[in-house]
C-alpha positions in Angstrom: 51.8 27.2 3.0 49.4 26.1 5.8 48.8 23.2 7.7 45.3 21.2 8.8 45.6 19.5 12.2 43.6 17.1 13.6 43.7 15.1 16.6 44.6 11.6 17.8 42.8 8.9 20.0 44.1 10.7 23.1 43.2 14.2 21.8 46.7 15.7 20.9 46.9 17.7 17.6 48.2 16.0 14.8 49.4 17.3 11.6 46.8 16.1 8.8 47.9 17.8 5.5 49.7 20.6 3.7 47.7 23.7 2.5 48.7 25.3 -0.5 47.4 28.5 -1.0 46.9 30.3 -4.8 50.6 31.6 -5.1 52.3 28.2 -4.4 49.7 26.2 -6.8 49.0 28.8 -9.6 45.5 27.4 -10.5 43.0 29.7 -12.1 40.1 29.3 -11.4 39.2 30.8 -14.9 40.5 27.6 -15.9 38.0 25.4 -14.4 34.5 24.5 -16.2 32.0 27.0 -14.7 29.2 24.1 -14.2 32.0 22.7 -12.4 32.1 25.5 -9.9 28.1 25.9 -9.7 28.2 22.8 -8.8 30.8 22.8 -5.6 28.9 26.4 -4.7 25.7 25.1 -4.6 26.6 22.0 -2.6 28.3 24.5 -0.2 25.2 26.5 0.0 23.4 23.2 0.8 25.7 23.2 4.3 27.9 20.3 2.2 32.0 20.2 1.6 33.2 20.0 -1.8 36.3 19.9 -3.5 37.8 19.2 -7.2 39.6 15.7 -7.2 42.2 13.3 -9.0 43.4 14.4 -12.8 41.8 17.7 -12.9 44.0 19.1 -9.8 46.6 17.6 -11.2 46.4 18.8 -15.0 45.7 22.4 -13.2 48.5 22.4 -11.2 51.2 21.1 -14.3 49.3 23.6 -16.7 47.4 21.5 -19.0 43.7 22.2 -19.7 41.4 18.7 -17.8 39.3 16.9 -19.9 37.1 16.1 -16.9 36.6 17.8 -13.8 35.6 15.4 -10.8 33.7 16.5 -7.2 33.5 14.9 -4.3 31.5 15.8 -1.0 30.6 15.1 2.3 26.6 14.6 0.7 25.4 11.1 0.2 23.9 10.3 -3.6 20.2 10.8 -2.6 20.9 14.2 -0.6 23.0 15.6 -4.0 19.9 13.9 -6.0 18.0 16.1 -4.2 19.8 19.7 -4.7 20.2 18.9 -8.6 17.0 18.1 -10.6 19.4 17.4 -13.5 20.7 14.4 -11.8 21.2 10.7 -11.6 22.2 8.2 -9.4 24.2 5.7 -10.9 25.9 2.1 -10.0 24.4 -0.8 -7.8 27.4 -1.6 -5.8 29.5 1.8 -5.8 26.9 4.8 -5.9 27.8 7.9 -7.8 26.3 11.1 -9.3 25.9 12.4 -12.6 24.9 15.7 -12.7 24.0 16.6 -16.3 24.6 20.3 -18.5 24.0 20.1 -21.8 26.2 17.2 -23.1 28.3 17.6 -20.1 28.4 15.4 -17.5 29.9 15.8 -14.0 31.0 12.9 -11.9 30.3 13.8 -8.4 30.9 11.1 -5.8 31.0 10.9 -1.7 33.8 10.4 0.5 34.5 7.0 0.8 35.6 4.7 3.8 38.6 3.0 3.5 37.5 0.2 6.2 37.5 -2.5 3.5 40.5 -1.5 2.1 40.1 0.6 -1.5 37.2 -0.9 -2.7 34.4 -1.0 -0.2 31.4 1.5 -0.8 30.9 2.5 2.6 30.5 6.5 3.2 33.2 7.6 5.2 35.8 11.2 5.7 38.1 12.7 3.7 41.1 11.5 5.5 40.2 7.9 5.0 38.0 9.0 1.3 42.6 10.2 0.2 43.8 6.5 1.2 41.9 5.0 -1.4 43.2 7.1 -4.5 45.8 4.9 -6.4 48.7 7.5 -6.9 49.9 10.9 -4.4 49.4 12.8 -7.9 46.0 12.4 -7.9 45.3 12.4 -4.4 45.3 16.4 -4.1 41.8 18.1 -3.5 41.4 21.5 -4.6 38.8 24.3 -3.4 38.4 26.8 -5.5 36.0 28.9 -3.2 39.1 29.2 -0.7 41.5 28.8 -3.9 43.5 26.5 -1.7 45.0 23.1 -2.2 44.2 20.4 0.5 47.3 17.5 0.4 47.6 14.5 2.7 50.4 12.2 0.4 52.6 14.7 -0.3 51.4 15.2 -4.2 52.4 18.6 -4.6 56.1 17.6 -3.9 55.8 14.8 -6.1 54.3 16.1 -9.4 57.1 19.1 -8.9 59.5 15.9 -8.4 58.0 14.1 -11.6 57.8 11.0 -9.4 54.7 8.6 -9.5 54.1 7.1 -6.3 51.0 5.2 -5.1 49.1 5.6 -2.4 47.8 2.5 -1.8 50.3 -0.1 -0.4 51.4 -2.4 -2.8 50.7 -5.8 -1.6 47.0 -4.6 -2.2 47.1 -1.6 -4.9 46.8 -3.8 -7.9 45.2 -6.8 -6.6 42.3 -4.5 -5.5 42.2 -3.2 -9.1 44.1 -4.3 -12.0 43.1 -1.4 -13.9 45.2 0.8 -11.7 48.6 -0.7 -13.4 47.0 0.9 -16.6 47.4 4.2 -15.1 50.3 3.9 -13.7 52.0 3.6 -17.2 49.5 5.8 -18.6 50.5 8.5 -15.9 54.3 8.2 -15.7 54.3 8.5 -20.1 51.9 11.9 -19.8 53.3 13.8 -16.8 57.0 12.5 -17.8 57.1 11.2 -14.1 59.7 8.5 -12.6 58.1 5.3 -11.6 60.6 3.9 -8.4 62.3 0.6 -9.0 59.6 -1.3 -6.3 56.4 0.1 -8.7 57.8 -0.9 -11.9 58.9 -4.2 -11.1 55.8 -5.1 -8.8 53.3 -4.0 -12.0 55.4 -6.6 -14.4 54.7 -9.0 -11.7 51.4 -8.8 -11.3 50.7 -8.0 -15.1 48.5 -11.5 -14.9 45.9 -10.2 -13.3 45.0 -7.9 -16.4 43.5 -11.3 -17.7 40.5 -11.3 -15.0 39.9 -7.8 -16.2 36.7 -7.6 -18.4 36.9 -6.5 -22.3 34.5 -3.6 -21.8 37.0 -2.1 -19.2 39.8 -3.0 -21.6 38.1 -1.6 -24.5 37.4 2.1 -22.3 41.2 1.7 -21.3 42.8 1.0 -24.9 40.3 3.8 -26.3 41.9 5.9 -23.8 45.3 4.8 -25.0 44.2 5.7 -29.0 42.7 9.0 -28.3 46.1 10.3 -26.3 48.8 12.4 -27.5 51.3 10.2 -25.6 49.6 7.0 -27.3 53.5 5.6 -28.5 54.8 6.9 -25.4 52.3 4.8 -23.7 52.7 1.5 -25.8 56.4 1.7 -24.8 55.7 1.5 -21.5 52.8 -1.0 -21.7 55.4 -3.2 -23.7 58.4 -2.5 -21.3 55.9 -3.8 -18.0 54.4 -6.6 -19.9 51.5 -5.2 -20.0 50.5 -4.9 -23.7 50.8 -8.7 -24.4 46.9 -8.5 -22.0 45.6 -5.5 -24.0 46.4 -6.2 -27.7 47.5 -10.4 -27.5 48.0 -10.1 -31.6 49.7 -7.3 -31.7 52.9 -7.9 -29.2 53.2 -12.4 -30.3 54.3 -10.7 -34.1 56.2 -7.7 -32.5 58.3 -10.7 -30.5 58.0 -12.5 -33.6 59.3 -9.8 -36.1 61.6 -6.3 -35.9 60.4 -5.5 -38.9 56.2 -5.3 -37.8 58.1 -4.0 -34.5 59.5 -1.4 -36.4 56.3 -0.6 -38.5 54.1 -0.8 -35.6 55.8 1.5 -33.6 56.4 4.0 -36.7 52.1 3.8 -37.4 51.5 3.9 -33.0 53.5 7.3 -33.1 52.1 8.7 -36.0 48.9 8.1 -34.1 50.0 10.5 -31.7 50.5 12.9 -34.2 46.9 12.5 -35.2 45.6 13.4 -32.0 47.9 16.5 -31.4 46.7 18.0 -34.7 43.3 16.6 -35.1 42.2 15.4 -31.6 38.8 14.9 -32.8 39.6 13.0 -36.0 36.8 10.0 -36.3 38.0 6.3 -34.2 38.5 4.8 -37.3 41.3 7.2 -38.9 43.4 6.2 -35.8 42.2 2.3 -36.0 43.8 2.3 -39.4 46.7 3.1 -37.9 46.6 0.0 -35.3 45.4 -2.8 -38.1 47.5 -1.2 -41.4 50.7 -3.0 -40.5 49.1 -6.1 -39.6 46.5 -6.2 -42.8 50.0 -5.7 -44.9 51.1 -9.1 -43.7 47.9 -11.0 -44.7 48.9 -11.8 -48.4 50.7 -11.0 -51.5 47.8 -8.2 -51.8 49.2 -7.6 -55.7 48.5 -11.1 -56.5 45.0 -10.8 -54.5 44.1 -7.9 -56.8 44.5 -10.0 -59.4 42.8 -13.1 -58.6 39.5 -14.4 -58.6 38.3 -13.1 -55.3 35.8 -10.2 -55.5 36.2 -7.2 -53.3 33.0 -7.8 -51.3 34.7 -11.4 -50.5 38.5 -9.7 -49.9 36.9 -7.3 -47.6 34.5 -10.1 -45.8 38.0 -12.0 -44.7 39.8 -9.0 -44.0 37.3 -7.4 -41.3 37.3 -10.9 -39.9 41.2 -11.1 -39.4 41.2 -7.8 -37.9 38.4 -8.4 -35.6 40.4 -10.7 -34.2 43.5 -8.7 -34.3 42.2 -6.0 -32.0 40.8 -8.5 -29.1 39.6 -7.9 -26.6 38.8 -4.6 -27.3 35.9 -4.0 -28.8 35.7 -0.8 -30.7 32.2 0.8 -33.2 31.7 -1.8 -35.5 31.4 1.1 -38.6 34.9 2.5 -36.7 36.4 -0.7 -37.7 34.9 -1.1 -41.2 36.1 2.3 -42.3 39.6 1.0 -40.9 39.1 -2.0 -43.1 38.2 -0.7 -46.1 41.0 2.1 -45.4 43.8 -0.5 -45.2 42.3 -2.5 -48.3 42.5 0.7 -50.3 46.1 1.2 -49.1 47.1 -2.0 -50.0 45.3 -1.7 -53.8 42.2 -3.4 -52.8 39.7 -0.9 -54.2 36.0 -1.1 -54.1 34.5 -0.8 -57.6 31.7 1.1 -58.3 29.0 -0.8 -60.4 28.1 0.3 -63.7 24.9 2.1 -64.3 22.7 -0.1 -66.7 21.3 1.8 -69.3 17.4 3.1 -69.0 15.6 1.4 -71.2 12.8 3.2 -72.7 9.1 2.3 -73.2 8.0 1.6 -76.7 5.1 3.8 -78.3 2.0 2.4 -78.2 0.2 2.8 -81.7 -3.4 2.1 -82.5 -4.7 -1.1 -83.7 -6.3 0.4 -86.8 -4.0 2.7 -88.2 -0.6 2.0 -86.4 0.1 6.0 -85.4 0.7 6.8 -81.7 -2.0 6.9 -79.4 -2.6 10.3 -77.8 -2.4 11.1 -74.2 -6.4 11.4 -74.5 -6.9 8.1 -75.8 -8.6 5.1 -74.1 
């Protein structure tokens, strides 16, 4: 272990962070996307700083495989425009990077000021850039050039501690960004880590402020949810912090309403995380039938409906409707939710019948007007 001083106003050094080297971290760095490393080389060629950051350094470091791998730098947008043609600047008010490969794409961001607290877009260093991630966990920057770990928040000691802790004071943490209480729950269910007492009951207070939170983010964040192995593990939590009441309204009013949808719902949310441990990549709407099957069963005596006057195209029409409205406000594929639909009506013996093919009618013969045999091809 190693430590990176710095100095204070009157010049003294000053202990910065903790330095992990590769035998106290155990990453691989055949574990990491190699685009991801050309990229941090090639910015270090360029005379630039770069480092893996958030999730990725944190799945590496607890041994699961990242879904993303995040850089940040010391180089403004337009000087890492510059060094990657396949590139593109992106956001008005917070300025990032995409740098393209393929249908990967790279999220590769500057180090931020912290001078207006954890939102401002002002360039700044990578001590103030670490006071602006939400939780120690994902504070932890890793270079994989030096095969070193770079922690300021102590990170290290609390992933091995399985305790989520933010960075960000909380006075200011959520109403800065509501999102961040998302994580929170969404962290603590995957890495099995402890929220303290002061977290837990400060994100139940302040669950409100989900409500100013716009659908599109709420959508990404309950898409998030659905695609996760941990998705019941995650609900719990969500419920237990009041949470889920802001991201799926319908939903939780019958759970408080009804132990037995409870009961269901929970049952259909972890088979849903059984879905995306064997078939991660199984199509939205497979696991959307899972979110709207309890709640279509509830809709009417369906063995009556089967046998009323109502045609499928009509039972179907009402249904999609209902269930529209069920999953506000997210706002999945349209053709996701319509295969859930017609899923749920076929589970509940609503099924679509197939017209019958009208017969072909043949063309009479033509015969001739003087002797009444058929007319030859040939004839005019």
């Amino acid at each position: 272990m190693l430590i990176r001083y710095g100095t204070d106003g009157q010049g003294r050094p000053v202990k910065k962070a903790v330095v992990y080297t590769q035998t106290e971290h155990l990453i691989s760095n055949k574990n990491i996307d190699p685009d991801a490393l050309q990229i941090i080389n090639r910015l270090r060629d360029a005379g630039f700083t770069a480092y893996i950051v958030g999730g990725a350094v944190r799945d590496l470091i607890v041994g699961n495989k990242p879904k993303d791998f995040d850089i940040v730098t010391d180089a403004t947008p337009s000087k890492i425009k510059r060094i990657f043609r396949n590139s593109r600047i992106i956001g008005r008010r917070f300025r990032l990077v995409h740098v393209v490969f393929g249908t990967k794409i790279f999220e590769v961001s500057t180090f931020r000021s912290n001078a207006e607290g954890s939102v401002g877009n002002d360039f700044g260093t990578i001590e103030e850039d670490v006071q602006r991630r939400d939780f120690t966990m994902n504070a932890l920057y890793y270079d994989p050039l030096q095969q070193q770990v770079i922690d300021y928040v102590g990170g290290m000691r609390d992933i091995k501690k399985h305790i989520l802790r933010p960075v960000i004071a909380l006075d200011k943490i959520f109403v800065e960004d509501p999102v961040r209480m998302l994580r929170a729950i969404k962290y603590s269910a995957t890495t099995h880590a402890k929220m303290p007492h002061s977290l837990r009951h400060k994100i139940r207070s302040s669950a409100s402020l989900l409500s100013q939170v716009s659908p599109s983010r709420l959508t990404e964040e309950l898409l998030k949810i659905i695609n996760n192995v941990y998705a019941y593990e995650i609900v719990q939590e969500a419920l237990d912090t009041d949470l889920f009441i802001y991201l799926q309204p319908s939903a939780t009013g019958l759970i408080y309403e009804s132990r037995d949808f409870e009961s269901k719902y929970m049952e259909s949310v972890k088979k849903l995380g059984q879905l995306n441990t064997i078939e991660p990549d199984a199509r939205l709407g497979k696991k959307l039938l899972l979110l709207i099957k309890d709640f279509v069963g509830t809709l009417t005596d369906w063995e009556k409906e089967t046998a009323g006057k109502y045609s499928y195209t009509e039972l179907y029409g009402k249904t999609w409707t209902e269930c529209r409205n069920f999953v506000l406000p997210m706002n999945p594929v349209r053709k996701e939710l319509e295969f859930a639909v017609k899923a749920a009506l076929n589970e509940c013996g609503v099924k679509a019948h197939q017209p019958k093919k009208a017969p072909v009618k043949q063309a009479p013969k033509q015969t001739s007007k003087k002797n009444g045999s058929p007319r030859s091809s040939g004839s005019r």
